[in-house]
C-alpha positions as CSV (number, residue, x, y, z in Angstrom):
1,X,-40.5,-25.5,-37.8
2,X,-41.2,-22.0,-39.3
3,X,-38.6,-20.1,-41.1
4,X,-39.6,-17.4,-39.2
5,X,-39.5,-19.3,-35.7
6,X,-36.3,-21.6,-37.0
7,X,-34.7,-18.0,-37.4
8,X,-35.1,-17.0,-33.9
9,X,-33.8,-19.9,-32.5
10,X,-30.9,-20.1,-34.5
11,X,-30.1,-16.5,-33.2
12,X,-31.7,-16.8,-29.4
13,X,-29.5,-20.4,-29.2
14,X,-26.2,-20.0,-27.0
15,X,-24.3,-22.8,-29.3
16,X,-24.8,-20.4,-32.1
17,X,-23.7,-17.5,-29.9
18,X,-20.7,-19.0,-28.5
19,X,-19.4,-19.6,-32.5
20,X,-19.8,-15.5,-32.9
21,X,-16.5,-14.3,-33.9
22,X,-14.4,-12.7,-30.5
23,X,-15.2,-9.2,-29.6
24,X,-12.6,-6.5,-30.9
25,X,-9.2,-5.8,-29.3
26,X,-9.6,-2.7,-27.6
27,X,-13.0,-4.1,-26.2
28,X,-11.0,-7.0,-24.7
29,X,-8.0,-4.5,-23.8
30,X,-10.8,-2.0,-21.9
31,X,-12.5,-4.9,-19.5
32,X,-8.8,-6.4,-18.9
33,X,-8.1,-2.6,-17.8
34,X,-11.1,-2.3,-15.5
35,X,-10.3,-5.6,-13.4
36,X,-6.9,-4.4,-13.0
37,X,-7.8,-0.7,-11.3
38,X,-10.5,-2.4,-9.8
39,X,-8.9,-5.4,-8.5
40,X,-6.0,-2.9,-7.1
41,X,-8.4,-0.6,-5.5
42,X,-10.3,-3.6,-4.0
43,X,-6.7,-4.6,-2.3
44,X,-6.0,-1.0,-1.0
45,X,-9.2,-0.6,1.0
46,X,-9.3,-4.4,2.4
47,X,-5.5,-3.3,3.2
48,X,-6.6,-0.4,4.9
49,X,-9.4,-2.4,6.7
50,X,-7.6,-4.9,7.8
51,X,-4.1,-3.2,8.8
52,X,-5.8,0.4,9.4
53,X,-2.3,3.2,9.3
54,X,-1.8,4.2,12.6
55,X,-2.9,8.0,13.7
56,X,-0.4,10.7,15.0
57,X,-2.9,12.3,17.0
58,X,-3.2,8.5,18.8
59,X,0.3,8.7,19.9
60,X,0.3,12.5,20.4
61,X,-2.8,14.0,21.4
62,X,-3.3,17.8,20.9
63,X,-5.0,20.1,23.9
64,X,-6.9,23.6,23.8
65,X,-3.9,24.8,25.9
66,X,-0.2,24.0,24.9
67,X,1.7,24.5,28.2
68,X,5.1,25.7,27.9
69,X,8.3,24.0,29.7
70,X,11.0,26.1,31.4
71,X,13.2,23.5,32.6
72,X,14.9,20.3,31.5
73,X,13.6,18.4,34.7
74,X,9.7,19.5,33.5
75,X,10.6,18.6,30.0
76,X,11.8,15.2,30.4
77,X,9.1,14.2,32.9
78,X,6.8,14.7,30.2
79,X,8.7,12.6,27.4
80,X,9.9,15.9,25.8
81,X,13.8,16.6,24.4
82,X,15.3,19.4,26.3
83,X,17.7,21.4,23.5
84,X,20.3,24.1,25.4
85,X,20.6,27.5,24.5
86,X,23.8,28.7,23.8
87,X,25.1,31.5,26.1
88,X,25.8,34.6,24.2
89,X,29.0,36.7,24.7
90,X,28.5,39.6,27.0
91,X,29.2,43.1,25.1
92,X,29.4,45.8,27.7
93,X,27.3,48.6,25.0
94,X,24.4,46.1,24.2
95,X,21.4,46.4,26.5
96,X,20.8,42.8,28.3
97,X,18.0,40.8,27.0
98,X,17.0,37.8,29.1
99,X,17.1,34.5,27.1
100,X,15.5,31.4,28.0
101,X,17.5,28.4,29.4
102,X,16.6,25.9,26.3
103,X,13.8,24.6,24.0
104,X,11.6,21.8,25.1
105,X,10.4,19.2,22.5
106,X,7.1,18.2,24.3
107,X,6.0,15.8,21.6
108,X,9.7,13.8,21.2
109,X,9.2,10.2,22.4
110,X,5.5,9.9,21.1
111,X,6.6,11.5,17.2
112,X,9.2,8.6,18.0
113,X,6.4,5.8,19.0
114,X,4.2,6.9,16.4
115,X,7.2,6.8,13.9
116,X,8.1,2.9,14.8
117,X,4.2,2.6,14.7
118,X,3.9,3.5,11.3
119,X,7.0,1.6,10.0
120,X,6.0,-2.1,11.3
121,X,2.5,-1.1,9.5
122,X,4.2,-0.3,6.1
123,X,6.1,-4.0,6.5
124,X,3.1,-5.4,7.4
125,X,1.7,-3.8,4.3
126,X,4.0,-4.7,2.1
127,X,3.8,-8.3,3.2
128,X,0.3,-8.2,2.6
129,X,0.3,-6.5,-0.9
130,X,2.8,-9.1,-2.2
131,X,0.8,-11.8,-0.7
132,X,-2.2,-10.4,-2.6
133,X,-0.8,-9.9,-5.6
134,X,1.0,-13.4,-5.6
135,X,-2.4,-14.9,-5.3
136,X,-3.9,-12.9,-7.8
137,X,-0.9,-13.8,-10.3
138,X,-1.7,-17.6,-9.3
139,X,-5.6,-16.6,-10.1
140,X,-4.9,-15.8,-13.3
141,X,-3.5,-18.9,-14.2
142,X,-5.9,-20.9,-13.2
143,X,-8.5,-22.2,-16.3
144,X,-11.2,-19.8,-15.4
145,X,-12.5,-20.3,-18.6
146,X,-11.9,-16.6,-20.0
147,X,-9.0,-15.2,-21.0
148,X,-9.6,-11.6,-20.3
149,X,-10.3,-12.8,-16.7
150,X,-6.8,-14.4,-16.5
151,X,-5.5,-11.5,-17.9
152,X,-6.8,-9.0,-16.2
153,X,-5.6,-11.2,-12.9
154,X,-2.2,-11.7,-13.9
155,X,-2.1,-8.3,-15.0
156,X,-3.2,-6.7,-11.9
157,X,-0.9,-9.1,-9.4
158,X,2.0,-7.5,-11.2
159,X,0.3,-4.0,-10.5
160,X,0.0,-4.7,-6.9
161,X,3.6,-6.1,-6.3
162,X,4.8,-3.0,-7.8
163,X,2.7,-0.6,-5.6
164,X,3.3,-2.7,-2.8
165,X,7.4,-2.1,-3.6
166,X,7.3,1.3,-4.2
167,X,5.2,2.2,-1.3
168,X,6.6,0.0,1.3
169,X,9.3,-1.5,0.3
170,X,11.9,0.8,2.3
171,X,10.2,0.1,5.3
172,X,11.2,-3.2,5.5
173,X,14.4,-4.8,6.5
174,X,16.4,-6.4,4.6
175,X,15.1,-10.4,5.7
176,X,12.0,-8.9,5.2
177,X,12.7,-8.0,1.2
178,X,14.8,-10.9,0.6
179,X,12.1,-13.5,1.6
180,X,9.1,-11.7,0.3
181,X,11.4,-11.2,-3.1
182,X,12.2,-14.9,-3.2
183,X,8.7,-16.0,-2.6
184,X,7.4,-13.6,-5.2
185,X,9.9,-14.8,-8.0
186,X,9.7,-18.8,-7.4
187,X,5.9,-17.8,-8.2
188,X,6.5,-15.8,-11.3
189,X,8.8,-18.7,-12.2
190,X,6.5,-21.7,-11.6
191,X,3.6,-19.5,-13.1
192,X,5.5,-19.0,-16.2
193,X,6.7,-22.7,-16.6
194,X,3.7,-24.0,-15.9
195,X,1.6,-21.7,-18.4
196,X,3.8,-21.1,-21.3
197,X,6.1,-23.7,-21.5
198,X,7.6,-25.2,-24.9
């Protein structure tokens, strides 16, 4: 074989590649980085795909022409909350001003169906995110055969339990956290014992 050829080889061959010395920390530190935001930003928009955020203009739709709604019978029929007005005290030198009989609150029970709305999406979000990032810790532990890509899995399941905690987490009841919670720490703890034990 030629010396030039036997040179080529040598460098070309992937046994002699796989014996180069590891790439440099903050190399390792940046790609571990980039699965994490993108593994997190993958989960937010299959989220949002999958368990789209309900709209207020679905619950209360909005018109040209706002009608206006003089009595508590008209207010009520419409799912509105009729507020009193207080009677003011009669003083004989002030002129008399007429004042409306109340305030009507046309958009009451919808704001109140859109609110329930929205808080059984954030619980099913925050079931969802936990779920993900559960997986994604389990992921990570599994021999994938690179290190940076178990890394940057583990890494990023503990990103997305957190945003999935701080975002949702008071929307859900207190069943709700305590079995999601337990689910996600017998994972941590079987991850850990089974990866770094003794």
């Amino acid at each position: 074989m030629r010396p030039g050829f036997s040179f080529y080889y040598a460098w070309y061959n992937p046994a002699h590649m796989e014996t180069n010395p590891a790439h440099p920390k903050f190399v390792r530190w940046a790609v571990v980085l980039g699965i994490v935001i993108v593994l997190n930003v993958f989960f937010t928009v299959a989220v949002s795909l999958v368990l789209p955020s309900p709209k207020y203009e679905t619950f209360c739709p909005t018109s040209q022409v706002v009608r206006s709604y003089d009595s508590q019978e008209a207010c009520v029929a419409v799912g509105g909350q009729w507020t009193d007005n207080p009677v003011p005290e009669k003083i004989q030198s002030a002129p008399i001003v007429p004042q409306p009989k109340g305030y009507c609150d046309p958009q009451y029970t919808c704001r109140d169906e859109f609110s329930k709305a929205s808080d059984v999406h954030a619980r099913n979000a925050f079931i969802a995110y936990v779920v993900l990032g559960v997986i994604a810790l389990i992921a990570g532990v599994l021999p994938v055969g690179s290190s940076i890509v178990s890394s940057g899995l583990s890494f990023g399941g503990v990103v997305t339990l957190i945003i999935g905690s701080v975002q949702y987490w008071g929307s859900a009841d207190n069943l709700i956290r305590l079995i999601i919670s337990l689910v996600a720490l017998i994972a941590l703890l079987y991850i850990g014992w089974k990866r770094f034990r003794d």
